[in-house]
Each structure stands twice: as structure tokens, then as C-alpha cells.
N, C-alpha and C positions, 0 to 999 in steps of 0.2 A: 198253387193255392192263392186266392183271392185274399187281400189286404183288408182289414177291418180298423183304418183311422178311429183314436178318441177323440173328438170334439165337445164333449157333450159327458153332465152325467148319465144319461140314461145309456150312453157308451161304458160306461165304466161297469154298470146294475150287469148292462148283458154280457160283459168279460167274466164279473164273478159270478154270474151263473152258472155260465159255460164252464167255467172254473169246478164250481160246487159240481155241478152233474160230471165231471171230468171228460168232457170233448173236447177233448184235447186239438183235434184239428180248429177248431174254431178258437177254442182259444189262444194259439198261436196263429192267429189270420191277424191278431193284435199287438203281437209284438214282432219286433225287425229281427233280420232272420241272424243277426249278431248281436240280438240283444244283451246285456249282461243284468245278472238279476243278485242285486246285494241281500241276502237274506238273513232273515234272524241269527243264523247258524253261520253262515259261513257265504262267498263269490261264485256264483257261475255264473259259464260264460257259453252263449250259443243255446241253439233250441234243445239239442241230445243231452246234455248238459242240465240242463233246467228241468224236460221233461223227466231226467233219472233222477235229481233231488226231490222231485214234487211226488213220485211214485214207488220210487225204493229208500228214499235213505228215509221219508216219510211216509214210508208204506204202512208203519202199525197206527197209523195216526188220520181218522176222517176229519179233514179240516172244511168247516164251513164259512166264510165267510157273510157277513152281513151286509145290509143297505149303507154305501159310503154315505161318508155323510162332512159336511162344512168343505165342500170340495172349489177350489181354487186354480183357476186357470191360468198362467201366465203366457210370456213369450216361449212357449214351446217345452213348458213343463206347465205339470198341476202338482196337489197338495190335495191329500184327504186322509180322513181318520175313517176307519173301518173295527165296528165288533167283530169279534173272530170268537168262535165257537170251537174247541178239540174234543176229540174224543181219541181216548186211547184203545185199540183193537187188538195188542200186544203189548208185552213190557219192554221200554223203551227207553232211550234220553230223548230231551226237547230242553234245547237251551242250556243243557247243566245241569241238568235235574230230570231222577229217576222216576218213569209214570208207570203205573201197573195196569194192565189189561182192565179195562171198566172206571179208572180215570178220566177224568173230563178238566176240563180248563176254558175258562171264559175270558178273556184280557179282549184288550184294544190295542191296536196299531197305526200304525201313521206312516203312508207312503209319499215319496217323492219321486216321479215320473220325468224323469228328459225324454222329448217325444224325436222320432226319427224325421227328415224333410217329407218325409207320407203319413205322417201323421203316428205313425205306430212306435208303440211301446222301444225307446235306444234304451233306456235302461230305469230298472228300480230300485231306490233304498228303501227298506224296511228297518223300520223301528217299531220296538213292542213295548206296551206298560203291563208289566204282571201285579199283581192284589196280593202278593201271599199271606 
């Protein structure tokens, strides 16, 4: 599989699109193939790993992501806040708290990207602000 370096926001727009539409081969063309992904919930570590948290353990749950935004490039990391959009498709937890099928949740998050020497995704923190 062919690599898909971020350099750029409109790099990040077409990860979480690819993300949103769930092609999944593409969107792991953007992260390294050890990447480790810190998530709301909890560590994984590798592509099988990541693609099982994003699909089964968040399987009741269509998550959409939004237009990053205030994104910030450093030496080999960036910095962005992202709206994030749920919906709940069964009854679930998410974070510590019980969602009922037809639930929804609107929050923002904020990632912190270390990038691989190819450019691609070594690993993410995610952080989330909930409204409750």
C-alpha cells in the first residue's frame, strides 16, 4: 500500500474524509504501519489494533468528523481542534457514559500528531471537551 504523508491541511480534510466514508485502506495509507493511536477511551497499538477499536468496540456509534481547524505544524508534529459529530446506532458507553440507540453528541477534540520520517501518522493523542 502506497503512503499518503501529511504536510498540509487539506492532507488532514482528506484523512477525515476517508475516515467519515470509512476507507479504511486509504486511510491507513496515512498512518505508519506501527502507529499507536491514544484515544478517548483507551491505547492502541498497530493498524489491526486501531482498525478493531474504530469498528467494533465503536461499532454502535457513526462518528463524523468535521473541517479541522486552527491546525499547527511543527517539527514533525501538528496541533488541531476538530468538531466531531456522534451518533448513537445502538446502546452503548462512550467515555463513561451510557448512550441510547438515537443519541447523538456534538463535542470538539483536539489532536496531537508525532509524524513518522515519511511523513505519516507515528502516533495520536486525542483529547475531547464534552458540554454536558
Amino acid at each position: 500500500m502506497s503512503k499518503n504523508p501529511i504536510t498540509s491541511p487539506s492532507d488532514f480534510k482528506a484523512f477525515f474524509q476517508a475516515y467519515n466514508e470509512k476507507r479504511w485502506d486509504e486511510v491507513f495509507s496515512y498512518l505508519s504501519d506501527d502507529c499507536v493511536w491514544n484515544a478517548s477511551e483507551r491505547r492502541v497499538e498497530g493498524r489491526d489494533a486501531i482498525q478493531q477499536y474504530w469498528t467494533q468496540f465503536h461499532g454502535g456509534i457513526k462518528e463524523s468528523l468535521g473541517t479541522p481547524q486552527n491546525i499547527v505544524f511543527g517539527d514533525g508534529v501538528a496541533y488541531l481542534e476538530v468538531p466531531i459529530h456522534m451518533e448513537f446506532t445502538e446502546d452503548c458507553m462512550f467515555y463513561g457514559t451510557q448512550y441510547h440507540k438515537g443519541d447523538s453528541l456534538d463535542f470538539w477534540g483536539a489532536d496531537a500528531y508525532t509524524f513518522a520520517p515519511d511523513g505519516t501518522i507515528q502516533e495520536c493523542r486525542v483529547y475531547c471537551k464534552f458540554n454536558r
